[in-house]
N, C-alpha and C positions, 0 to 999 in steps of 0.2 A: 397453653394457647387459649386465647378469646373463643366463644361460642356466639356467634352473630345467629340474631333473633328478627326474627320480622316484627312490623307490625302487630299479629295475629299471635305473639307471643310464642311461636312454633321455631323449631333452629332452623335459619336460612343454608342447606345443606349445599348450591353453588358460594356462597359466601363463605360457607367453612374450607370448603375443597378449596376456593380461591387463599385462602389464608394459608391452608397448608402448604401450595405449591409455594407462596412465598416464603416460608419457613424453610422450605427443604434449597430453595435458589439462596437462599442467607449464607446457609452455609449450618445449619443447627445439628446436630447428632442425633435427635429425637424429640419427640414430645409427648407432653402430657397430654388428655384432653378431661374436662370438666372438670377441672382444678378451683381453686379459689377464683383465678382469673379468667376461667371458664363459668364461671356461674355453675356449677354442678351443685351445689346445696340446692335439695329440692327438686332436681332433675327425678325422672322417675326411671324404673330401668328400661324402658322402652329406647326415651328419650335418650339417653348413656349409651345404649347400644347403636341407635343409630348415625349417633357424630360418631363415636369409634370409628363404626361403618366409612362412614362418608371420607374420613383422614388414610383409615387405611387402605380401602382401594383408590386414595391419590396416589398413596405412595409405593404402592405396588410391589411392597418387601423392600424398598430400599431403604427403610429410617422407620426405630420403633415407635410404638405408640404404646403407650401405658395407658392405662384408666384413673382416675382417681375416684377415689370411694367414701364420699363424704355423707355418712350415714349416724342416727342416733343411735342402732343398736347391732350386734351381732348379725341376725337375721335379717337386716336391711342391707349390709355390707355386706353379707353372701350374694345374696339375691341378684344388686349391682353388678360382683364382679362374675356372678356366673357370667353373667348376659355381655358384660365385656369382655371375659375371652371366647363366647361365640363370635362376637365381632373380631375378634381377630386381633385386641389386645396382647401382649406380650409381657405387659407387668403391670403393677398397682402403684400407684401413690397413695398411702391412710392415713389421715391424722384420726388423734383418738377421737372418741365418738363426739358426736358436734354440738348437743348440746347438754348434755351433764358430763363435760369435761372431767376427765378425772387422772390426780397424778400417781394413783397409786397403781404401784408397778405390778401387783399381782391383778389386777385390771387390765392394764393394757397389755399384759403378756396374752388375758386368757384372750383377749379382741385379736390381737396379729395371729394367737397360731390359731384358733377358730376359723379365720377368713381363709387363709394360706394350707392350712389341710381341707376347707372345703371347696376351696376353689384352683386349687395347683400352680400356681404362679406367681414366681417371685415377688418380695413388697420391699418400699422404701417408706419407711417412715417420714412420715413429715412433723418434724417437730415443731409446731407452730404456736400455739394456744401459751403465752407466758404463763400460767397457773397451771398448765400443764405439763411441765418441760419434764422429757425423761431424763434419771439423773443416769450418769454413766455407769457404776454401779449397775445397777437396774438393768443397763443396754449388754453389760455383759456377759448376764445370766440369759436375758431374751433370746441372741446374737446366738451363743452355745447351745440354746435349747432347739429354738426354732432357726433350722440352714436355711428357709427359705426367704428370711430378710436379708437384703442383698443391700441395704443402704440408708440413708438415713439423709433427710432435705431440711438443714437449719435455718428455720427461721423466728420471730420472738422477736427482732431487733435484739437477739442476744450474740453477740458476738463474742463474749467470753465459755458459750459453750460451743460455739464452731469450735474455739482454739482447743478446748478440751477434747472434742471429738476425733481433731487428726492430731491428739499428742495418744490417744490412746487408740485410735483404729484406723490412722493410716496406713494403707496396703493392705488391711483386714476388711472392711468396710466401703461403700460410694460414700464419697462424703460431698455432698451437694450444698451450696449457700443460697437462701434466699431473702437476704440481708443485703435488701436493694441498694440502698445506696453508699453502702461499702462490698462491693463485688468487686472491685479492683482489690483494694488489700483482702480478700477471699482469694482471691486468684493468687496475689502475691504469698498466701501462707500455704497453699498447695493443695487449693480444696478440688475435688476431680470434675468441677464443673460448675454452672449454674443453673436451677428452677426455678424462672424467677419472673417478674413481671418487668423489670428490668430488659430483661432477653427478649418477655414476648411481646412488648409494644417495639421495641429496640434490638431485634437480632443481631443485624448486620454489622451493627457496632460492640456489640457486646462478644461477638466471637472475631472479631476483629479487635478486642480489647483482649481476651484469653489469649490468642495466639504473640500477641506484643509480649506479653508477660512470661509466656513460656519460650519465647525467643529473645530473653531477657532484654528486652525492651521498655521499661520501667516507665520514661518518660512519655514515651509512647501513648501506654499503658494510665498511665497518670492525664495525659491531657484527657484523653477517653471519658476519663471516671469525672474530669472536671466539665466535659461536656454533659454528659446523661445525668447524675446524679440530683442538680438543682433540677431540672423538670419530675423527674422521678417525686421528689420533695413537694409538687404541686401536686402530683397524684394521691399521694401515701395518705391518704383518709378513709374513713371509713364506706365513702363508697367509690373506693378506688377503681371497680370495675368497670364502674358508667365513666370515670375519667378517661382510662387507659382504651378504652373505645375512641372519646373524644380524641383522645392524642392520636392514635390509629389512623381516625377520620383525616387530622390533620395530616397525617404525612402522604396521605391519597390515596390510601388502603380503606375497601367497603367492612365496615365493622357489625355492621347491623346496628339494632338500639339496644341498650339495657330490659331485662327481661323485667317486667313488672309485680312488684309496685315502684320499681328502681326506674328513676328519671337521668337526665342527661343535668351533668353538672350546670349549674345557675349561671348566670351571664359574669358574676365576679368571677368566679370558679375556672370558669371557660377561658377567661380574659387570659389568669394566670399563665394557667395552662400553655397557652398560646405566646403570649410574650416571652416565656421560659424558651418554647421552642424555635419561635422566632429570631431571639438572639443568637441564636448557638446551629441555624440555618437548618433545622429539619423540620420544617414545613413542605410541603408539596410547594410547588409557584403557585400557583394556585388557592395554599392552605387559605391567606387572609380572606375569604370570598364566606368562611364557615363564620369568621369574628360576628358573635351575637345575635346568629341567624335562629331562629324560634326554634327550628325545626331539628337543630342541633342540641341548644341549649336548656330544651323544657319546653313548656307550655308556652303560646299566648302571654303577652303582655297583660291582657284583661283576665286572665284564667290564671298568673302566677299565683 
Protein backbone atom coordinates (compact mmCIF):
# COMPACT_ATOMS: atom_id res chain seq x y z
CA UNK A 1 0.00 0.00 0.00
CA UNK A 2 0.88 3.88 -0.66
CA UNK A 3 2.29 5.75 2.34
CA UNK A 4 0.57 9.35 1.93
CA UNK A 5 3.05 12.25 3.12
CA UNK A 6 2.08 15.68 3.82
CA UNK A 7 3.42 18.69 2.96
CA UNK A 8 6.09 18.74 5.79
CA UNK A 9 7.36 15.38 4.38
CA UNK A 10 6.09 13.52 7.64
CA UNK A 11 3.34 10.34 6.89
CA UNK A 12 -0.14 11.76 7.03
CA UNK A 13 -1.28 8.94 9.60
CA UNK A 14 -5.44 9.79 9.12
CA UNK A 15 -4.68 9.36 5.37
CA UNK A 16 -2.92 5.97 5.91
CA UNK A 17 -5.74 4.75 8.24
CA UNK A 18 -8.16 6.20 5.60
CA UNK A 19 -6.44 4.02 2.85
CA UNK A 20 -6.35 1.13 4.92
CA UNK A 21 -10.11 1.09 5.75
CA UNK A 22 -10.51 1.19 1.99
CA UNK A 23 -8.30 -1.66 1.44
CA UNK A 24 -9.88 -3.98 4.00
CA UNK A 25 -13.82 -2.54 2.31
CA UNK A 26 -12.03 -3.85 -1.23
CA UNK A 27 -12.08 -6.98 -0.22
CA UNK A 28 -7.79 -7.40 0.12
CA UNK A 29 -6.42 -10.43 2.29
CA UNK A 30 -3.67 -8.29 3.70
CA UNK A 31 -1.16 -5.84 3.24
CA UNK A 32 2.15 -4.75 3.09
CA UNK A 33 3.24 -1.44 4.25
CA UNK A 34 6.57 0.52 3.18
CA UNK A 35 6.89 -1.55 0.15
CA UNK A 36 8.35 -0.11 -3.03
CA UNK A 37 4.80 1.53 -3.33
CA UNK A 38 5.09 2.59 0.05
CA UNK A 39 8.11 4.66 -0.29
CA UNK A 40 9.84 2.75 2.42
CA UNK A 41 13.52 3.11 0.91
CA UNK A 42 14.75 5.50 3.18
CA UNK A 43 12.07 5.40 5.81
CA UNK A 44 13.82 5.27 9.16
CA UNK A 45 12.67 2.91 11.73
CA UNK A 46 10.76 5.24 13.80
CA UNK A 47 8.96 6.10 10.62
CA UNK A 48 8.34 2.07 9.62
CA UNK A 49 7.09 1.46 12.98
CA UNK A 50 4.66 4.16 13.06
CA UNK A 51 2.62 3.40 9.68
CA UNK A 52 2.71 -0.25 10.98
CA UNK A 53 1.11 1.38 13.84
CA UNK A 54 -1.31 3.40 12.29
CA UNK A 55 -2.70 0.17 9.66
CA UNK A 56 -2.73 -2.01 12.36
CA UNK A 57 -4.84 -0.67 14.88
CA UNK A 58 -7.28 0.26 11.70
CA UNK A 59 -7.55 -3.19 11.40
CA UNK A 60 -7.86 -4.24 14.64
CA UNK A 61 -6.71 -8.26 14.04
CA UNK A 62 -8.83 -8.54 11.27
CA UNK A 63 -6.16 -8.55 8.06
CA UNK A 64 -2.38 -8.97 8.35
CA UNK A 65 0.14 -6.57 7.89
CA UNK A 66 3.57 -7.28 6.95
CA UNK A 67 6.58 -4.74 6.93
CA UNK A 68 8.76 -4.54 4.25
CA UNK A 69 12.35 -4.02 4.91
CA UNK A 70 14.14 -2.15 2.34
CA UNK A 71 17.49 -1.81 3.79
CA UNK A 72 21.49 -1.68 2.42
CA UNK A 73 22.74 -4.06 5.09
CA UNK A 74 22.02 -6.66 7.65
CA UNK A 75 22.01 -4.36 10.70
CA UNK A 76 19.65 -2.02 9.09
CA UNK A 77 17.17 -4.75 8.11
CA UNK A 78 17.24 -5.98 11.94
CA UNK A 79 16.82 -2.76 13.28
CA UNK A 80 13.51 -2.15 10.83
CA UNK A 81 11.98 -5.24 11.57
CA UNK A 82 12.65 -5.27 15.23
CA UNK A 83 10.57 -2.07 15.45
CA UNK A 84 7.94 -3.69 12.96
CA UNK A 85 7.00 -6.42 15.03
CA UNK A 86 6.77 -4.08 18.02
CA UNK A 87 4.23 -2.43 15.97
CA UNK A 88 2.41 -5.19 15.57
CA UNK A 89 3.73 -6.63 12.19
CA UNK A 90 3.05 -10.11 11.55
CA UNK A 91 5.60 -10.82 8.49
CA UNK A 92 8.32 -9.19 6.41
CA UNK A 93 8.61 -8.47 2.79
CA UNK A 94 12.82 -8.34 1.88
CA UNK A 95 14.34 -7.80 -1.18
CA UNK A 96 18.11 -8.30 -1.22
CA UNK A 97 19.81 -5.48 0.16
CA UNK A 98 19.01 -2.12 -1.97
CA UNK A 99 21.73 -0.80 -3.03
CA UNK A 100 24.85 -3.29 -3.65
CA UNK A 101 22.36 -5.73 -5.13
CA UNK A 102 23.87 -8.91 -5.02
CA UNK A 103 22.86 -12.45 -6.84
CA UNK A 104 25.09 -14.45 -5.13
CA UNK A 105 23.18 -16.92 -3.12
CA UNK A 106 25.57 -17.47 -0.27
CA UNK A 107 24.67 -13.59 0.29
CA UNK A 108 21.40 -13.61 0.30
CA UNK A 109 21.04 -16.71 2.12
CA UNK A 110 23.35 -15.12 4.97
CA UNK A 111 20.67 -11.58 4.67
CA UNK A 112 17.23 -13.74 4.97
CA UNK A 113 18.32 -16.12 7.77
CA UNK A 114 20.31 -13.02 9.74
CA UNK A 115 17.06 -11.02 9.69
CA UNK A 116 14.56 -14.07 10.47
CA UNK A 117 16.62 -15.50 13.58
CA UNK A 118 17.07 -11.88 14.69
CA UNK A 119 13.83 -10.83 14.39
CA UNK A 120 11.35 -14.04 14.55
CA UNK A 121 8.86 -13.62 11.81
CA UNK A 122 8.14 -15.06 9.04
CA UNK A 123 9.77 -13.57 5.33
CA UNK A 124 8.56 -13.46 1.70
CA UNK A 125 11.07 -12.82 -0.48
CA UNK A 126 10.78 -10.33 -2.94
CA UNK A 127 12.37 -11.03 -5.91
CA UNK A 128 12.60 -8.01 -7.73
CA UNK A 129 16.08 -6.36 -8.70
CA UNK A 130 16.56 -8.19 -12.61
CA UNK A 131 20.40 -8.59 -11.80
CA UNK A 132 19.46 -9.95 -8.88
CA UNK A 133 16.92 -12.84 -9.39
CA UNK A 134 17.37 -15.83 -7.02
CA UNK A 135 17.87 -18.83 -9.31
CA UNK A 136 15.73 -21.80 -8.03
CA UNK A 137 18.37 -23.93 -7.20
CA UNK A 138 19.67 -21.51 -4.75
CA UNK A 139 15.76 -21.01 -3.33
CA UNK A 140 16.01 -24.69 -2.55
CA UNK A 141 18.69 -24.84 -0.45
CA UNK A 142 17.44 -21.28 1.37
CA UNK A 143 13.73 -22.76 1.64
CA UNK A 144 15.44 -26.13 3.54
CA UNK A 145 17.75 -24.19 5.51
CA UNK A 146 15.87 -21.33 6.63
CA UNK A 147 11.61 -22.65 7.61
CA UNK A 148 11.00 -19.14 8.34
CA UNK A 149 10.69 -18.05 4.46
CA UNK A 150 7.11 -18.65 3.98
CA UNK A 151 7.19 -17.28 0.23
CA UNK A 152 8.48 -15.47 -2.31
CA UNK A 153 6.79 -12.07 -4.37
CA UNK A 154 7.91 -12.37 -8.29
CA UNK A 155 8.55 -9.51 -9.78
CA UNK A 156 11.68 -8.35 -12.54
CA UNK A 157 8.87 -8.12 -15.32
CA UNK A 158 10.20 -11.75 -15.33
CA UNK A 159 7.54 -13.99 -15.90
CA UNK A 160 9.39 -16.90 -17.06
CA UNK A 161 10.71 -17.33 -13.34
CA UNK A 162 7.12 -16.92 -11.83
CA UNK A 163 6.32 -20.02 -14.16
CA UNK A 164 9.42 -21.76 -12.66
CA UNK A 165 8.66 -20.89 -9.19
CA UNK A 166 5.08 -22.76 -9.16
CA UNK A 167 6.49 -25.67 -11.33
CA UNK A 168 8.92 -26.19 -8.63
CA UNK A 169 7.16 -24.86 -5.29
CA UNK A 170 3.67 -24.89 -5.67
CA UNK A 171 1.89 -26.16 -2.44
CA UNK A 172 5.53 -25.81 -0.75
CA UNK A 173 5.81 -22.05 -1.08
CA UNK A 174 3.32 -18.41 -1.34
CA UNK A 175 4.05 -17.70 -4.63
CA UNK A 176 2.92 -14.13 -5.10
CA UNK A 177 3.16 -12.01 -8.71
CA UNK A 178 3.91 -8.69 -9.04
CA UNK A 179 4.14 -8.65 -12.59
CA UNK A 180 1.67 -5.85 -13.11
CA UNK A 181 0.51 -6.01 -16.13
CA UNK A 182 0.28 -9.70 -16.53
CA UNK A 183 -1.54 -10.52 -13.16
CA UNK A 184 -4.44 -12.16 -14.94
CA UNK A 185 -2.35 -14.98 -16.69
CA UNK A 186 -0.59 -14.86 -12.93
CA UNK A 187 -3.83 -15.61 -11.60
CA UNK A 188 -4.47 -17.96 -14.53
CA UNK A 189 -1.21 -20.12 -13.94
CA UNK A 190 -2.09 -20.49 -10.14
CA UNK A 191 -0.09 -18.12 -8.35
CA UNK A 192 -1.74 -17.81 -4.56
CA UNK A 193 -2.20 -14.08 -5.01
CA UNK A 194 -0.98 -10.79 -5.76
CA UNK A 195 1.67 -7.79 -4.27
CA UNK A 196 1.37 -5.56 -6.37
CA UNK A 197 0.79 -1.98 -7.46
CA UNK A 198 -1.76 -3.18 -9.66
CA UNK A 199 -3.89 -4.34 -6.47
CA UNK A 200 -2.81 -1.21 -4.51
CA UNK A 201 -3.94 1.71 -6.75
CA UNK A 202 -6.78 -1.01 -8.11
CA UNK A 203 -7.97 -3.46 -5.33
CA UNK A 204 -11.39 -3.84 -5.98
CA UNK A 205 -10.80 -4.82 -9.26
CA UNK A 206 -8.12 -6.77 -8.98
CA UNK A 207 -9.73 -9.19 -6.38
CA UNK A 208 -12.63 -9.09 -8.26
CA UNK A 209 -10.28 -10.30 -11.21
CA UNK A 210 -8.73 -13.23 -8.83
CA UNK A 211 -12.04 -14.48 -7.94
CA UNK A 212 -13.41 -14.52 -11.85
CA UNK A 213 -10.37 -16.61 -12.40
CA UNK A 214 -10.79 -18.96 -9.69
CA UNK A 215 -14.33 -19.33 -10.43
CA UNK A 216 -13.15 -20.06 -13.76
CA UNK A 217 -14.49 -17.21 -15.27
CA UNK A 218 -11.75 -16.45 -17.82
CA UNK A 219 -13.42 -13.97 -19.77
CA UNK A 220 -14.44 -12.17 -17.03
CA UNK A 221 -11.16 -12.30 -15.78
CA UNK A 222 -9.63 -11.27 -19.32
CA UNK A 223 -11.85 -8.14 -19.68
CA UNK A 224 -10.57 -7.12 -16.17
CA UNK A 225 -6.86 -7.47 -17.18
CA UNK A 226 -7.98 -5.42 -20.54
CA UNK A 227 -9.18 -2.77 -18.32
CA UNK A 228 -6.31 -2.23 -15.60
CA UNK A 229 -3.33 -3.14 -17.52
CA UNK A 230 -3.06 -0.07 -20.22
CA UNK A 231 -3.22 2.44 -17.23
CA UNK A 232 -0.88 0.42 -15.24
CA UNK A 233 1.51 0.87 -18.48
CA UNK A 234 1.10 4.76 -17.91
CA UNK A 235 2.38 4.22 -14.46
CA UNK A 236 5.29 1.58 -14.76
CA UNK A 237 8.29 4.06 -14.85
CA UNK A 238 10.55 4.91 -12.89
CA UNK A 239 8.87 7.11 -10.67
CA UNK A 240 6.00 5.09 -10.57
CA UNK A 241 5.03 5.91 -6.91
CA UNK A 242 4.34 9.69 -7.46
CA UNK A 243 2.09 8.23 -10.61
CA UNK A 244 0.20 5.61 -8.66
CA UNK A 245 -0.62 8.36 -6.04
CA UNK A 246 -1.78 10.53 -9.00
CA UNK A 247 -3.97 7.73 -10.12
CA UNK A 248 -5.22 7.23 -6.53
CA UNK A 249 -5.91 11.04 -6.49
CA UNK A 250 -7.88 10.46 -9.45
CA UNK A 251 -10.29 7.89 -8.38
CA UNK A 252 -11.12 10.18 -5.22
CA UNK A 253 -8.87 8.46 -2.74
CA UNK A 254 -6.62 11.38 -0.43
CA UNK A 255 -3.03 9.91 -1.46
CA UNK A 256 -0.95 12.54 0.02
CA UNK A 257 2.07 13.87 -2.10
CA UNK A 258 5.33 12.02 -3.08
CA UNK A 259 7.84 12.13 -0.31
CA UNK A 260 10.74 14.51 -1.54
CA UNK A 261 12.95 15.04 -3.64
CA UNK A 262 10.08 13.00 -5.76
CA UNK A 263 7.37 15.34 -7.51
CA UNK A 264 3.98 14.60 -8.85
CA UNK A 265 4.18 13.29 -12.57
CA UNK A 266 4.51 16.43 -15.20
CA UNK A 267 1.45 17.55 -16.97
CA UNK A 268 2.22 15.14 -20.13
CA UNK A 269 2.73 12.28 -17.57
CA UNK A 270 -0.53 13.41 -15.77
CA UNK A 271 -2.59 13.74 -19.11
CA UNK A 272 -1.81 9.99 -19.83
CA UNK A 273 -2.53 8.86 -16.81
CA UNK A 274 -5.74 10.26 -16.92
CA UNK A 275 -7.03 9.55 -20.47
CA UNK A 276 -6.06 5.79 -19.69
CA UNK A 277 -8.32 6.03 -16.78
CA UNK A 278 -10.85 8.12 -18.17
CA UNK A 279 -11.55 5.65 -21.10
CA UNK A 280 -12.03 2.66 -19.09
CA UNK A 281 -14.45 4.98 -16.43
CA UNK A 282 -12.41 4.85 -13.10
CA UNK A 283 -12.00 8.33 -12.48
CA UNK A 284 -13.94 9.72 -9.61
CA UNK A 285 -16.91 12.15 -11.45
CA UNK A 286 -15.18 14.36 -10.35
CA UNK A 287 -11.49 13.00 -11.46
CA UNK A 288 -11.45 15.61 -14.66
CA UNK A 289 -11.36 18.83 -12.05
CA UNK A 290 -7.30 17.32 -11.11
CA UNK A 291 -6.53 17.45 -15.49
CA UNK A 292 -3.19 19.89 -15.13
CA UNK A 293 -3.95 21.47 -11.95
CA UNK A 294 -0.24 22.62 -10.44
CA UNK A 295 -1.04 21.40 -7.31
CA UNK A 296 -1.21 17.99 -8.62
CA UNK A 297 1.08 17.82 -11.32
CA UNK A 298 4.42 19.63 -10.06
CA UNK A 299 5.45 23.04 -9.69
CA UNK A 300 4.21 26.34 -10.93
CA UNK A 301 4.23 26.95 -14.59
CA UNK A 302 6.99 29.71 -13.90
CA UNK A 303 9.06 27.25 -11.43
CA UNK A 304 8.79 23.88 -13.92
Amino acid sequence: MITPFGDDDRIDCPALANEARFLKQSGVDGVVVAGSMGEGAGMSPGELGQAVRVVVEEFDGSLPVLAALIADNSAEAISLGKVAREAGAVGLQVPPPNFYASSDSRVLAEYYRTITDAVGLPLIIYNVIPWAQLAIDALHHMVSDIPAIIGVKQSGRNMHALAGLLASFKGKLKIYSAIDDLIFPSFALGVDGTISGTSCVFPRETVEMLAAVRAGDFDRGLKLHERLAPIWRTIDLPDFPSRAKYAITLTGRPAGRPRRPFLWPDAEAARSIERAMMERGLCAPNGSIFQGSPALVGEPADRA
